[in-house]
SESE-421427 format. One record per residue: z, y, x of N, C-alpha, C in turn; residue in three letters. Coordinates in steps of 0.05 Angstrom, whole numbers. Example, Ala and Ser with C-alpha at 12.3 -4.5 7.8 and 13.67 -1.06 7.14 Angstrom:
# residues 2
156:-114:264:156:-90:246:156:-66:264:ALA
142:-45:257:143:-21:273:157:1:258:SER
***
This chain:
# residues 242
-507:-143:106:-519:-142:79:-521:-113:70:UNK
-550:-100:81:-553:-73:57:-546:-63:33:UNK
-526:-43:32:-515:-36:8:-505:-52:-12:UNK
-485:-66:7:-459:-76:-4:-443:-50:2:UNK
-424:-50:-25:-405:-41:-21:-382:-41:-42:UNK
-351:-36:-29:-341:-46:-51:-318:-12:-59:UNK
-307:-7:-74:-297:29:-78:-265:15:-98:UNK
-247:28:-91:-227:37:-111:-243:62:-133:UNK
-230:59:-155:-248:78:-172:-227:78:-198:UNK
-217:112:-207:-199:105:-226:-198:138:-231:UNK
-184:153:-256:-180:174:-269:-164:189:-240:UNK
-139:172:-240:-122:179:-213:-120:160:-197:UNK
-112:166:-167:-108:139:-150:-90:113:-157:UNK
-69:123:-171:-54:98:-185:-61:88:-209:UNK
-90:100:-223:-98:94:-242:-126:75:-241:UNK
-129:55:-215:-152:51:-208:-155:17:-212:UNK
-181:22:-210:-197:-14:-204:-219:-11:-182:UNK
-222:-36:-182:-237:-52:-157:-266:-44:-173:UNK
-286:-30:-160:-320:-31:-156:-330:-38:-137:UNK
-359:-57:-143:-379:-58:-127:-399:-56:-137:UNK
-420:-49:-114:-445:-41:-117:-463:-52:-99:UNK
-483:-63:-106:-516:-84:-94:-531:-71:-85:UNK
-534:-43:-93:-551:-28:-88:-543:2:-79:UNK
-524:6:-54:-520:29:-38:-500:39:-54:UNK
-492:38:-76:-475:49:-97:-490:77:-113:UNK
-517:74:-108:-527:85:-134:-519:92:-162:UNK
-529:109:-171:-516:113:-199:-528:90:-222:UNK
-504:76:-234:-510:57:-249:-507:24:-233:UNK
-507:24:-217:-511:2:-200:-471:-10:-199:UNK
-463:-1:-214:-429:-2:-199:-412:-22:-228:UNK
-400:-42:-220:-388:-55:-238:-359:-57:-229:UNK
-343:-78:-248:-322:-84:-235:-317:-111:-219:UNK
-310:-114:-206:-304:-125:-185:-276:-143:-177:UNK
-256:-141:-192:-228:-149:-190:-220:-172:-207:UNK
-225:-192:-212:-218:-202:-230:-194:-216:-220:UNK
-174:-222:-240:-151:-228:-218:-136:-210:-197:UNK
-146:-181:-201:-135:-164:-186:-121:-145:-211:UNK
-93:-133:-206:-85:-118:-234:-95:-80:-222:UNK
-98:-74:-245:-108:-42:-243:-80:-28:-237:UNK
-80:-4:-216:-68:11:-213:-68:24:-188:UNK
-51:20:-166:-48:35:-147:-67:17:-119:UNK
-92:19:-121:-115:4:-106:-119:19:-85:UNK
-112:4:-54:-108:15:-39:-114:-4:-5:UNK
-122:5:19:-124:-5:36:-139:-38:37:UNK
-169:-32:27:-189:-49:32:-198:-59:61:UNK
-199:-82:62:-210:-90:95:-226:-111:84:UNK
-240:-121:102:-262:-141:97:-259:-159:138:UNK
-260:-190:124:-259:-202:155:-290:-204:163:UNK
-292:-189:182:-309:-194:201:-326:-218:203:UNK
-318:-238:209:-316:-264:215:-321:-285:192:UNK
-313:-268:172:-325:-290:145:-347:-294:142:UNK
-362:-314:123:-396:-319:124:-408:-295:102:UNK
-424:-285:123:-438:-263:106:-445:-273:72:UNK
-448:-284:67:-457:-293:49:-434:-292:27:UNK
-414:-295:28:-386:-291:5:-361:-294:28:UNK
-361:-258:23:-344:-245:45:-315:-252:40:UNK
-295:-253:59:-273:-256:54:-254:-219:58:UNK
-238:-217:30:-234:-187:33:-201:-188:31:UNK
-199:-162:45:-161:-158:26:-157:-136:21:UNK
-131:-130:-5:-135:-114:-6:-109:-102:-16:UNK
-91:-81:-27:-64:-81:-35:-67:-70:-61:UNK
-58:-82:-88:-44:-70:-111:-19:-71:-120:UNK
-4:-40:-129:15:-39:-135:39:-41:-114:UNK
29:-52:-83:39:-62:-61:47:-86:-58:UNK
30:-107:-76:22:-134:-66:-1:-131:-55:UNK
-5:-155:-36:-37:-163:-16:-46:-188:-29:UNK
-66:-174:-35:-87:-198:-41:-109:-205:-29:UNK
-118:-224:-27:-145:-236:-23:-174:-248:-38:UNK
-198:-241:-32:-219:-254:-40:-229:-270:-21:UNK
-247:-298:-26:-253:-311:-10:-283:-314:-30:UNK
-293:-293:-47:-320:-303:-54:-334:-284:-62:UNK
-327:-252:-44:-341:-228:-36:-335:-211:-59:UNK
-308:-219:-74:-297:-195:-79:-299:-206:-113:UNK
-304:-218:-116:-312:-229:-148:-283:-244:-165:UNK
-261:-242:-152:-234:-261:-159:-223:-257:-129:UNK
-200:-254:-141:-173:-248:-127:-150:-268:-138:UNK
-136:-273:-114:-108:-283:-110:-93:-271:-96:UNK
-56:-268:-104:-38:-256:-94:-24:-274:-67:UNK
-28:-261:-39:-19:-280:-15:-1:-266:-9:UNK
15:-250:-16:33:-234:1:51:-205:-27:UNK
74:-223:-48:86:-208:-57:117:-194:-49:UNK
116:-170:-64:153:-160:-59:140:-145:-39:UNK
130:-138:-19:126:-125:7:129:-98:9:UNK
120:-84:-14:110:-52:-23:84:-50:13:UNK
63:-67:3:43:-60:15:19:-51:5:UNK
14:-17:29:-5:-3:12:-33:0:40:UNK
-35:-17:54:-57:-24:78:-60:-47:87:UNK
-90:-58:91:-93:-86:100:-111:-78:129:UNK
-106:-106:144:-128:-101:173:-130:-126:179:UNK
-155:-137:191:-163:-165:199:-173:-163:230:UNK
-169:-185:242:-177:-173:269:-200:-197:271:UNK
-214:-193:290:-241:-204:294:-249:-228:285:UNK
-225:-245:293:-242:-277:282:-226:-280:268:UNK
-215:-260:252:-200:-265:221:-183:-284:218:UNK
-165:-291:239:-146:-306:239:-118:-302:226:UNK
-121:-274:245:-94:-256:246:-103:-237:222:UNK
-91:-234:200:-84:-201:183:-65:-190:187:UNK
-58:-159:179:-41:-151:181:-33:-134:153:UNK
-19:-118:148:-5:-108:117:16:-91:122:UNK
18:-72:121:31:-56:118:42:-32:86:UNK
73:-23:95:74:2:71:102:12:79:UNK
120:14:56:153:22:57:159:6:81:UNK
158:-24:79:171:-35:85:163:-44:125:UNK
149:-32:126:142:-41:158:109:-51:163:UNK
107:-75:179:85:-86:183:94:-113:172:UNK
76:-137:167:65:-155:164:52:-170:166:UNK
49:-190:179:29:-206:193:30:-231:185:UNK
3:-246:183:-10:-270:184:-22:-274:203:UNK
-17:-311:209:-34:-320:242:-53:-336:220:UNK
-48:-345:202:-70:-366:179:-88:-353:167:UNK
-95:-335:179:-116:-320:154:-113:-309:123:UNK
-86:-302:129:-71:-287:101:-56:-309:86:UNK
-56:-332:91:-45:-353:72:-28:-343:58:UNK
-24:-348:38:0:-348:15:25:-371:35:UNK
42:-350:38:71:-367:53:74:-360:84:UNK
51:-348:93:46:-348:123:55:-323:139:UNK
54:-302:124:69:-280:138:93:-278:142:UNK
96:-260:157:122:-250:175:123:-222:186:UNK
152:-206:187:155:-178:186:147:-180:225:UNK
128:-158:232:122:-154:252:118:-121:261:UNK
142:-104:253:152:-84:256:169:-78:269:UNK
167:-49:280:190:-28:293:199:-24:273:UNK
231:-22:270:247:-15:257:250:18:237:UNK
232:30:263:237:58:250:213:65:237:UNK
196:47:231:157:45:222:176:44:186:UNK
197:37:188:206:37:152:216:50:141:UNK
219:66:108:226:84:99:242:75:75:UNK
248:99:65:265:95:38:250:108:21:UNK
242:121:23:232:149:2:200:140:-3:UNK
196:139:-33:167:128:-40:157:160:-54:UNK
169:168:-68:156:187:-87:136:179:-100:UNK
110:192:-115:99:191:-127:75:187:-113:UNK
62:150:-115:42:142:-97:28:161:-98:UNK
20:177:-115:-10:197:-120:-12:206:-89:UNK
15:223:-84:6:244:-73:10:233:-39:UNK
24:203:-35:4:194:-7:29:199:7:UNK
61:210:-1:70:216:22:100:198:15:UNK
101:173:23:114:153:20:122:149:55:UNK
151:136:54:153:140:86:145:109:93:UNK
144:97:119:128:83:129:105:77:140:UNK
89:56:132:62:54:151:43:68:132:UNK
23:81:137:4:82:125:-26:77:129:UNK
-29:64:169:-63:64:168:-50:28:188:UNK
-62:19:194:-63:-9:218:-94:-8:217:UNK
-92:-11:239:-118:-7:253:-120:-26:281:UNK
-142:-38:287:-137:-68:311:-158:-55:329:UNK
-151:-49:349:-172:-49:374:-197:-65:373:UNK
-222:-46:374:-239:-71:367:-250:-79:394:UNK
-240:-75:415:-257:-79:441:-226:-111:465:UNK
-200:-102:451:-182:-122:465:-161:-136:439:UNK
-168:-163:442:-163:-175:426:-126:-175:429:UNK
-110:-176:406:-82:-171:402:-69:-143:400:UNK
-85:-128:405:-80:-94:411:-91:-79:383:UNK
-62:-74:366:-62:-54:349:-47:-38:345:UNK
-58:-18:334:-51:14:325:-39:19:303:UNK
-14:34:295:-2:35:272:11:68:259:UNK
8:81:246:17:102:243:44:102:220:UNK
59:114:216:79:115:212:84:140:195:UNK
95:151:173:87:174:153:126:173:157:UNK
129:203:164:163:209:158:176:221:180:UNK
199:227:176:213:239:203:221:227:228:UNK
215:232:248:216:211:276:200:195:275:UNK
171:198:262:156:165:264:134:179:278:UNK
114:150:266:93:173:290:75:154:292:UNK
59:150:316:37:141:322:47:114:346:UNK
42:80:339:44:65:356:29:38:369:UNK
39:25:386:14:6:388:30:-10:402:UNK
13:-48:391:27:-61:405:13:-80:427:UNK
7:-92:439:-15:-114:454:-5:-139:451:UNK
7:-146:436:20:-168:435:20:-179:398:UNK
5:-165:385:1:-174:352:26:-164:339:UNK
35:-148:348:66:-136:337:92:-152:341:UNK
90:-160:364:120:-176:369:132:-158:391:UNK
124:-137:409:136:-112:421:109:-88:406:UNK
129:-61:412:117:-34:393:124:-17:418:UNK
106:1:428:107:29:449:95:45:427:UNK
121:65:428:105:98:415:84:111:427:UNK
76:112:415:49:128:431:50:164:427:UNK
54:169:406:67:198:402:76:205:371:UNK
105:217:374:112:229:360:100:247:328:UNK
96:243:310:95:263:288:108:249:265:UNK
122:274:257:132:266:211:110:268:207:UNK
83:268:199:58:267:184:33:255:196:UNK
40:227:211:20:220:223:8:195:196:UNK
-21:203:197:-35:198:180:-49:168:188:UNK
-66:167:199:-98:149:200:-94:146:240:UNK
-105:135:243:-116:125:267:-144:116:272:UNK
-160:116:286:-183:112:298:-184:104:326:UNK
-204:77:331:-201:69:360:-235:63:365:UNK
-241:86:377:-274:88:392:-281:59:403:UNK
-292:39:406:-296:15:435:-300:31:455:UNK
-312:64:463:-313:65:489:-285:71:504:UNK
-262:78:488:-240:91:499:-227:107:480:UNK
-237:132:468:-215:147:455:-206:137:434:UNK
-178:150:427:-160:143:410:-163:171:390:UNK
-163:165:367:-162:192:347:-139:188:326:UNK
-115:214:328:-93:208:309:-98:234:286:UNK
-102:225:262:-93:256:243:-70:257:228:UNK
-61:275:221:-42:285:216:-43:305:197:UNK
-29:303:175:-24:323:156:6:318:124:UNK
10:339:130:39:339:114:35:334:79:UNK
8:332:70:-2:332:42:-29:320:41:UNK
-36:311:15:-68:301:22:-80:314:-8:UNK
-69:336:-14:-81:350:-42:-64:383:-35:UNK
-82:402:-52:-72:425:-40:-46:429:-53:UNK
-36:449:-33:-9:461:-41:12:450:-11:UNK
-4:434:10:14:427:34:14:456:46:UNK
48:457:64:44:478:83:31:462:109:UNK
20:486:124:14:468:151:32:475:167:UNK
55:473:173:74:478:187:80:455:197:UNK
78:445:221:88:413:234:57:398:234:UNK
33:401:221:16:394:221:-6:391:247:UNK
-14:377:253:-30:378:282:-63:373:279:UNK
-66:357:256:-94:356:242:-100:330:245:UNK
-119:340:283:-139:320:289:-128:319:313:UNK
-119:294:323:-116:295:358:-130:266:370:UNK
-144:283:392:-154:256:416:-142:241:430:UNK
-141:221:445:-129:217:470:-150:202:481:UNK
-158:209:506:-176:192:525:-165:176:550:UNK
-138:178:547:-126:159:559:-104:140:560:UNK
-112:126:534:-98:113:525:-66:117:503:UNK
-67:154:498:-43:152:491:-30:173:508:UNK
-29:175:529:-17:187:547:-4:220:538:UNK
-37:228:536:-39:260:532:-54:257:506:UNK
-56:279:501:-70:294:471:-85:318:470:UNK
-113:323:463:-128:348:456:-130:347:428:UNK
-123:371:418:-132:379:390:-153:381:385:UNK
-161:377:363:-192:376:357:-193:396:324:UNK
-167:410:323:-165:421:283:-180:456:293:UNK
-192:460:315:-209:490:322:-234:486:303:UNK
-230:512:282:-248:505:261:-234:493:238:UNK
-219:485:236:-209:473:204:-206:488:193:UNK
-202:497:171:-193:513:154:-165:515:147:UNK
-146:488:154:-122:485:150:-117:455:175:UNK
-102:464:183:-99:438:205:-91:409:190:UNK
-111:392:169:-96:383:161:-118:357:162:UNK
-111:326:164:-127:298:181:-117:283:154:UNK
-143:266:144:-129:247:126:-161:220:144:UNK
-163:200:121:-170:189:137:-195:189:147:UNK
-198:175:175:-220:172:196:-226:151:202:UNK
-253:149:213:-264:118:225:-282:133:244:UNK
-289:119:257:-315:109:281:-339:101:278:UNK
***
């Protein structure tokens, strides 16, 4: 559907609501969108694949509850409270979601049902330390991301000391590190092969780049890593897609 689209939109990031827009998000074209959703800390939008084009099924996290739309974003219901979840991910035939934040991963096999999830985390993917949502550097998960080419195979990044970048092939019931960083950000998974991790210690100025790695590849699955921050101005990765 051409120029759908749906935006967090607010003074500050914890000061936000749900927009959409019919028309590319032109100026003027943009309403609200949340009803049944509460304003504030609007965060980690996904949309299932697999839903009927026609009145999309979406999720989405406020405050670090997950919610759901099942009629393209027009009304929301709470399927998933208490979690401190600040990312949603649906994998292809929108069976399986996933949810992440402080507290680890999260998973649904029912298609997000209210009652249906279950903690589907590495132990050390969890944090204590939230600080001040603004500034993005809360320890735990911060991106889930699903392979879009092998079904059960997802990607998880981890924000804090000893965490890092992981993946599971199994819907999160075993976790392999994939690599090491305190400031691993976003993830990205190409269908032809590469893997893209960023990394950065701040996501507004005033970060040092010290420990920072930016932008890194891997074209084989994980293994090894090329930098890609030649040319940045500050080695510093927030988020990415494909």
């Amino acid at each position: 559907r051409a120029g759908l689209v749906w935006a967090a939109s607010g003074e500050t990031v914890d000061r936000s609501i749900l927009v959409r827009s019919d028309r590319g998000g032109v100026p003027g074209s943009w309403s609200e969108a949340g009803h049944g959703l509460p304003h504030g800390f609007i965060a980690g939008l996904s949309l299932d694949g697999a839903s009927d084009p026609r009145r999309r099924t979406l999720f989405v996290t406020a405050n670090g509850d997950v919610y759901r739309s099942v009629d393209d974003g027009q009304s929301w219901s709470q399927v998933l409270g208490g979690a401190e979840c600040r990312v949603t991910a649906v994998e292809r035939d929108g069976h399986v979601v996933y949810a992440g934040g402080e507290r680890g991963v999260w998973r649904s096999s029912r298609g997000g049902e209210s009652g249906s999830w279950a903690v589907a985390s590495a132990k050390e993917m969890k944090g204590d330390y939230v600080g001040r949502l603004r500034d993005f550097q809360w320890e735990g998960v911060h991106d889930i991301e699903v392979d879009p080419g092998r079904p059960g195979r997802v990607y998880v990044t981890a924000y804090g000391m000893g965490r890092g970048l992981y993946r599971s092939d199994d819907r999160g019931a075993t976790w392999k590190k994939l690599r090491g960083s305190d400031y691993a950000r976003a993830v990205a998974v190409d269908p032809a092969g590469p893997i893209y991790l960023t990394t950065s210690p701040a996501c507004r100025a005033g970060g040092a780049a010290e420990g920072s790695d930016g932008i890194l590849r891997s074209d084989d699955g994980g293994r090894t890593w090329a930098s890609l921050a030649d040319g940045l101005a500050w080695p510093f990765g927030g988020p990415i897609a494909i």
